[in-house]
C-alpha positions as CSV (number, residue, x, y, z in Angstrom):
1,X,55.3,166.0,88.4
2,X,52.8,167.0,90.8
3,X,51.3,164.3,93.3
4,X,48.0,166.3,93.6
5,X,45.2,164.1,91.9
6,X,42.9,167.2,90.7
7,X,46.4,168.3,88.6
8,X,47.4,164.9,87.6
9,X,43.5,164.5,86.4
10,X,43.9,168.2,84.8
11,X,46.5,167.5,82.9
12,X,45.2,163.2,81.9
13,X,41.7,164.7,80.7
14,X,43.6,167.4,78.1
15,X,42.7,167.3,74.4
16,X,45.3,166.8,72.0
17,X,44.8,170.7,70.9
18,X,45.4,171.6,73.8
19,X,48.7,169.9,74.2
20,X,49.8,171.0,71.0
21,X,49.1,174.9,72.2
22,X,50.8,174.0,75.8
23,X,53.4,172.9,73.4
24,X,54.1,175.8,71.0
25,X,53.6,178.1,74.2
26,X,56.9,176.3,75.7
27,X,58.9,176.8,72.7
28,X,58.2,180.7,72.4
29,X,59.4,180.5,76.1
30,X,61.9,178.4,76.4
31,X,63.7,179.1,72.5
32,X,66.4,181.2,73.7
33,X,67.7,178.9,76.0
34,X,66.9,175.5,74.5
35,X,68.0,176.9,71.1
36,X,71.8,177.3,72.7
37,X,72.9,173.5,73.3
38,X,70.4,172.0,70.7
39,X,72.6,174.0,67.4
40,X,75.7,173.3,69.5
41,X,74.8,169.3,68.7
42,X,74.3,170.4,65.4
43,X,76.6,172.1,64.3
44,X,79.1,169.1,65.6
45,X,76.9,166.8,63.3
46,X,77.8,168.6,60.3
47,X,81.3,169.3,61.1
48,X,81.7,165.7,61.4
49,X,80.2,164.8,58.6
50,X,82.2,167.1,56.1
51,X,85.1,165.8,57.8
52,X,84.6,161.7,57.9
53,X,82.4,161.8,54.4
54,X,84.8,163.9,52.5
55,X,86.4,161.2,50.4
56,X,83.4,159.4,50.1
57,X,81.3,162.5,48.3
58,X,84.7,163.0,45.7
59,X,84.2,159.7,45.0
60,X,80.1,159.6,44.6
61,X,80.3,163.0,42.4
62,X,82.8,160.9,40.5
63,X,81.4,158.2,39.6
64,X,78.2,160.6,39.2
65,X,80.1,161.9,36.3
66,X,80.3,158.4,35.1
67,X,77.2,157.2,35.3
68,X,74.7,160.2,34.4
69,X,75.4,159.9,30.9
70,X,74.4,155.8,31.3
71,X,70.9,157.4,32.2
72,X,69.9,157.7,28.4
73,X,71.3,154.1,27.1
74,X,69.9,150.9,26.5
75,X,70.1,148.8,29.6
76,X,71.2,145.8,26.9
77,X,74.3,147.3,26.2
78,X,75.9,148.0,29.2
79,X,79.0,146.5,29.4
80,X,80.1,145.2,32.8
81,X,82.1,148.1,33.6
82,X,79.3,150.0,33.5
83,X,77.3,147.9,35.1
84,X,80.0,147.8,37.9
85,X,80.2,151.7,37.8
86,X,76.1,152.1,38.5
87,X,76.7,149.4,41.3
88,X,79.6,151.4,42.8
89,X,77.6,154.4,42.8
90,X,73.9,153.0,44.3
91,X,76.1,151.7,47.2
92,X,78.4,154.6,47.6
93,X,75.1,156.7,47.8
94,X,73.1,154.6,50.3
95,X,76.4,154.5,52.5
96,X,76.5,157.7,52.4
97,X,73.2,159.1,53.4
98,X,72.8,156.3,56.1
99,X,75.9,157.1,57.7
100,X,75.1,161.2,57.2
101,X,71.7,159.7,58.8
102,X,73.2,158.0,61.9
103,X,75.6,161.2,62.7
104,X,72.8,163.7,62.6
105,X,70.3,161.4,64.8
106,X,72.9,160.9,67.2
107,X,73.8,164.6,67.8
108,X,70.0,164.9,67.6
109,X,69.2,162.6,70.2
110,X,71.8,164.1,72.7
111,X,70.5,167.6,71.8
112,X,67.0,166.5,72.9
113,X,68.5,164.6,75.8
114,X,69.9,168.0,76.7
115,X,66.7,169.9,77.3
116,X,64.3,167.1,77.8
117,X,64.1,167.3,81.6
118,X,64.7,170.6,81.8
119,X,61.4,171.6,79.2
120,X,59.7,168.5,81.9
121,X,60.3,170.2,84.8
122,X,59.3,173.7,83.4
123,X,55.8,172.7,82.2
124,X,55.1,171.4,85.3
125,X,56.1,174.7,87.1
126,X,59.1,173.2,89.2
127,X,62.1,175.1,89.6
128,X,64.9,174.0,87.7
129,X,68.4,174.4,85.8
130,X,69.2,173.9,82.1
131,X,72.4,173.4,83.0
132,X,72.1,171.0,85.8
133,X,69.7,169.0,83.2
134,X,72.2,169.1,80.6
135,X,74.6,167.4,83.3
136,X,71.6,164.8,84.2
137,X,71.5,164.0,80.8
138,X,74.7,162.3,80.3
139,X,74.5,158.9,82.1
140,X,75.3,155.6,81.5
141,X,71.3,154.7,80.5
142,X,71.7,157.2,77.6
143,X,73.8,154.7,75.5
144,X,70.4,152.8,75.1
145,X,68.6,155.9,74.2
146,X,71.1,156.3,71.6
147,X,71.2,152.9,70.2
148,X,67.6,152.8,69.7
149,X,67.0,156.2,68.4
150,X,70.2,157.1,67.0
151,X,71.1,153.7,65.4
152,X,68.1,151.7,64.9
153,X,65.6,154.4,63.3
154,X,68.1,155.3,61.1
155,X,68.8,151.3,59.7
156,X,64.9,151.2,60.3
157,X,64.5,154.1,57.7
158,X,65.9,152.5,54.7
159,X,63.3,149.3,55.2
160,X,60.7,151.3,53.3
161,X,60.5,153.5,56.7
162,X,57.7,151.0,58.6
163,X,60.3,150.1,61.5
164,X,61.6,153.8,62.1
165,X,58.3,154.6,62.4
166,X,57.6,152.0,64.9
167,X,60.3,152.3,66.7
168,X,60.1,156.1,66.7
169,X,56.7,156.0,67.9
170,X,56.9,153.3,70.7
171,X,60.5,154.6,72.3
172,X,60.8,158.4,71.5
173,X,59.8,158.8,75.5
174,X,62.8,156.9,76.4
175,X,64.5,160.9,76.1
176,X,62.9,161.3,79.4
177,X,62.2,158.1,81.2
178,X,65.7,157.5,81.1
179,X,66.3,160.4,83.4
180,X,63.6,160.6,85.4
181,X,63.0,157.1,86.6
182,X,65.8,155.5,88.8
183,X,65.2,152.0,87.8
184,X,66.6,150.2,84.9
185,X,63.3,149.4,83.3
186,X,63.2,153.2,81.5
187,X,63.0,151.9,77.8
188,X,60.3,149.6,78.9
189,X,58.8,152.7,80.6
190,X,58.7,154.7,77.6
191,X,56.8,152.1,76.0
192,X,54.4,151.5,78.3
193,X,53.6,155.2,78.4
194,X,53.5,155.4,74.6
195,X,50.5,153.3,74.3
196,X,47.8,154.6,73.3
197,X,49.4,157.9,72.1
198,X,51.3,156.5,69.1
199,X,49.8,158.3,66.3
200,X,49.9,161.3,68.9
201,X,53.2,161.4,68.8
202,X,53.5,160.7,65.2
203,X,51.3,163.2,64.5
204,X,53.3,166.0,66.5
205,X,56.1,164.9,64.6
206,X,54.3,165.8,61.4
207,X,53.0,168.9,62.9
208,X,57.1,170.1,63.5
209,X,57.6,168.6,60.2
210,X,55.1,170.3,58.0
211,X,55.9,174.1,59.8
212,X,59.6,173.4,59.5
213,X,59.5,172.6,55.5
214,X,56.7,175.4,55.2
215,X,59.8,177.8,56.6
216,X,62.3,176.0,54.6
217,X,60.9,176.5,51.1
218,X,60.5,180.1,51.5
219,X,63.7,180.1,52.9
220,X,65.8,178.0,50.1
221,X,64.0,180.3,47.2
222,X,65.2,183.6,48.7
223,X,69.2,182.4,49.8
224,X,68.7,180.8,45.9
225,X,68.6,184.4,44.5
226,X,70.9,186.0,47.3
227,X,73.8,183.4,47.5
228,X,73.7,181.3,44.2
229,X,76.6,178.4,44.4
230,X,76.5,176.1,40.7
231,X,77.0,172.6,41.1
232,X,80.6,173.0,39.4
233,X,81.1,175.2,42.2
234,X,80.0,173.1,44.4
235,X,81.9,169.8,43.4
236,X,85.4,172.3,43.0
237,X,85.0,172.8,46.7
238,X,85.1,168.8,47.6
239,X,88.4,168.5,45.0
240,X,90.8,166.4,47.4
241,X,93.9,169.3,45.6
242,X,91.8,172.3,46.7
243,X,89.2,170.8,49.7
244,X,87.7,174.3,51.2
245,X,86.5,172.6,54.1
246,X,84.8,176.1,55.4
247,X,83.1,177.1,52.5
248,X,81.3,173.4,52.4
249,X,80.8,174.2,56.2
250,X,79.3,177.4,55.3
251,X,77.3,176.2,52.7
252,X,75.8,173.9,54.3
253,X,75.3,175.7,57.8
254,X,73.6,178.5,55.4
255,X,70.8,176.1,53.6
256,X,70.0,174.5,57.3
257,X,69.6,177.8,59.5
258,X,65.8,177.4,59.4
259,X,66.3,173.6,60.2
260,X,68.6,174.3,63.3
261,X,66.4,177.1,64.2
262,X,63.1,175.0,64.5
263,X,64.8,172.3,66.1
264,X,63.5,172.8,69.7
265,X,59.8,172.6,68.7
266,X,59.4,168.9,68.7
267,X,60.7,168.5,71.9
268,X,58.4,171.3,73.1
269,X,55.0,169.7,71.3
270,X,56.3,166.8,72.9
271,X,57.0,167.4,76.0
272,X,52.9,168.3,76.7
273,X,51.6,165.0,75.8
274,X,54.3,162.9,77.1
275,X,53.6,164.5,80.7
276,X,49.7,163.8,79.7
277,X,50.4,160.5,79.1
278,X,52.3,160.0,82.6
279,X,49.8,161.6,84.5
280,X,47.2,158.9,83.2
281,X,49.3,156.1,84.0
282,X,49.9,157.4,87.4
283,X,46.0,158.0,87.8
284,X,45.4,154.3,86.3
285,X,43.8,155.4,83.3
286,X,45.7,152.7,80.7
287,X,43.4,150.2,82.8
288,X,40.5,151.6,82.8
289,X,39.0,149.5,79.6
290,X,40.3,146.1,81.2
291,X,38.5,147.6,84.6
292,X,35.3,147.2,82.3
293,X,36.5,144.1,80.5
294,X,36.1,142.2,83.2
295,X,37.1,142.8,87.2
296,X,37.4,140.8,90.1
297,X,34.2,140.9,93.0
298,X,36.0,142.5,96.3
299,X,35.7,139.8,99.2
300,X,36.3,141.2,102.5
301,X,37.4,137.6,104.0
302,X,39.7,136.2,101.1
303,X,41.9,140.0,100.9
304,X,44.3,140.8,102.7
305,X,43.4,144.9,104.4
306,X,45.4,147.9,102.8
307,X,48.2,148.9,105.3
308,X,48.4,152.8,105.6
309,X,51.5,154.3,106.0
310,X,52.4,157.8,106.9
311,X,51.3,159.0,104.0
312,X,49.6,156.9,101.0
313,X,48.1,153.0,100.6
314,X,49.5,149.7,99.5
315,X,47.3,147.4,96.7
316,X,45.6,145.1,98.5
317,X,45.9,143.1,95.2
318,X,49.9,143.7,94.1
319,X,50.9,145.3,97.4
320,X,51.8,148.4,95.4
321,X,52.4,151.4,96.8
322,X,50.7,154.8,95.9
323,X,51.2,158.5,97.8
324,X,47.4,159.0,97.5
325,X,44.0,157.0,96.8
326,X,43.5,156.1,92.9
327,X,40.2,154.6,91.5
328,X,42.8,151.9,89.9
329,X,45.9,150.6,90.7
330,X,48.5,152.0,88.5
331,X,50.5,148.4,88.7
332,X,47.7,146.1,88.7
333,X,45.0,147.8,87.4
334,X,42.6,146.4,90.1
335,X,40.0,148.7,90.7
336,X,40.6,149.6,94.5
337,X,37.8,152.4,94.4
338,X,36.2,150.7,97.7
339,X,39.6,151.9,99.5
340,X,38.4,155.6,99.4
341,X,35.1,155.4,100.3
């Protein structure tokens, strides 16, 4: 990110339209490149999952076949068979979509990972490499990244949703802090910068959502009419006597082209407003209400003087260090605005 305080203030005083356009201008720009490793991930998620869920969807369609016709009989007169069969088949289904859940976000998270710096770098016109941040991406801090929002948000989702939300809100900027900031305080980073942009960020997520399923429903109604597949069909395929593994690959790569397709726009509506929201913590922004909350009176004989370096100031207050003069220190949030005049 640029040091210069008239871009960092360009970019901190942005509306969230505005962001949102930055954002869908990156993804026309960048979708050919982005759009390469991002359905690599994916495709690799769904792979897997035909492959390590294949016994568990025989068994769910059949103890489907068991249970539907329970759907129209008096809960009374169950016996405990059936009772046992309905159990069987409420767990079997919840393991499997939590674990078809945790395989996708995983893949999903290293496919964001992937481009994350790279998208970064190119909205704030540096010159970089999708390869070399491809390469950048895989560290040892991304095992956090991927316990949080591969693991967590996923457990989080089937708790009526409220903690994957939370969690998804607070640490989705932990794709980038964990590659761009050399410490080992990145998760908290990504927290600290998502304050005050929470429903920001949820709302770009809705934004990708709503487009995406906009897509999709035209999509599913025409490859309905061009390429119908029965359910018998369907459940002959998963028959453990005659498993056509690429025909359930197909099938499923087929109904999630638009999915895998779209992909790359979150990160891209995302990538705007998480570099807005580092450019105000770098400008001291986030401590600008507690500036007007209450601030300590400047005494010349009780503070110790600012030592100038080469190039930038320390706090007088934290002793932080800053490249150029700020109104408020982005550690602190002391107001050291009598520094510059």
């Amino acid at each position: 990110m640029s040091e210069d305080p008239l871009e960092l203030t360009r970019i901190a005083n942005k509306r969230f339209s505005e962001l949102l356009s930055d954002g869908f201008r990156l993804f026309v720009k960048n979708w050919l490149k982005i759009i390469v490793p991002i359905s690599v991930f994916y495709v690799i998620s769904l792979l897997l999952r035909i492959v390590l869920l294949a016994n568990a969807n025989w068994n769910l369609i059949l103890l489907e076949a068991i249970v539907a016709p329970l759907a129209s009989v008096d809960p009374s007169s169950l016996t405990e068979t059936q009772l046992n069969s309905m159990i069987s088949y409420i767990l079997t289904t919840w393991g499997i979509d939590t674990l078809n859940f945790i395989i996708g976000a995983v893949f999903t998270t290293l496919g964001l990972c992937s481009v994350a710096v790279y998208l970064y770098k190119d909205y704030n016109g540096e010159k970089t490499s999708l390869k070399e941040s491809i390469k950048g991406a895989f560290n040892s801090k991304l095992i956090a990244v991927i316990l949080i929002l591969a693991l967590l948000i996923p457990l989080g989702n089937f708790m009526l949703a409220i903690p994957a939300i939370i969690i998804f809100g607070f640490y989705i900027f932990s794709i980038y802090t964990y590659q761009l900031d050399d410490n080992n305080r990145s998760i908290k980073e990504a927290k600290i910068l998502s304050k005050g942009a929470f429903w920001k960020i949820i709302g770009t997520f809705l934004v990708t959502i709503i487009i995406t399923l906009i897509v999709v429903m035209f999509y599913q109604f025409a490859i309905e009419i061009m390429f119908p597949v029965s359910n018998s069909t369907l459940i002959s395929w998963y028959d453990p006597a005659n498993f056509r593994f690429e025909l359930i690959f197909l099938y499923n790569l087929m109904n999630n082209v638009v999915s895998i397709l779209f992909e790359p726009l979150f990160i891209c509506l995302l990538t705007p407003l998480f570099t807005h929201m580092k450019a105000r913590r770098n400008l001291g922004y986030n401590h600008h209400q507690r500036e007007h909350s209450y601030q300590r009176v400047y005494q010349p004989s009780t503070l110790t003087q600012p030592e100038y370096t080469e190039k930038g100031i320390f706090c007088p207050f934290c002793g932080q260090h800053m490249d150029f003069k700020l109104k408020f220190c982005p550690s602190c949030g002391e107001s050291i605005e009598f520094l510059t005049k």
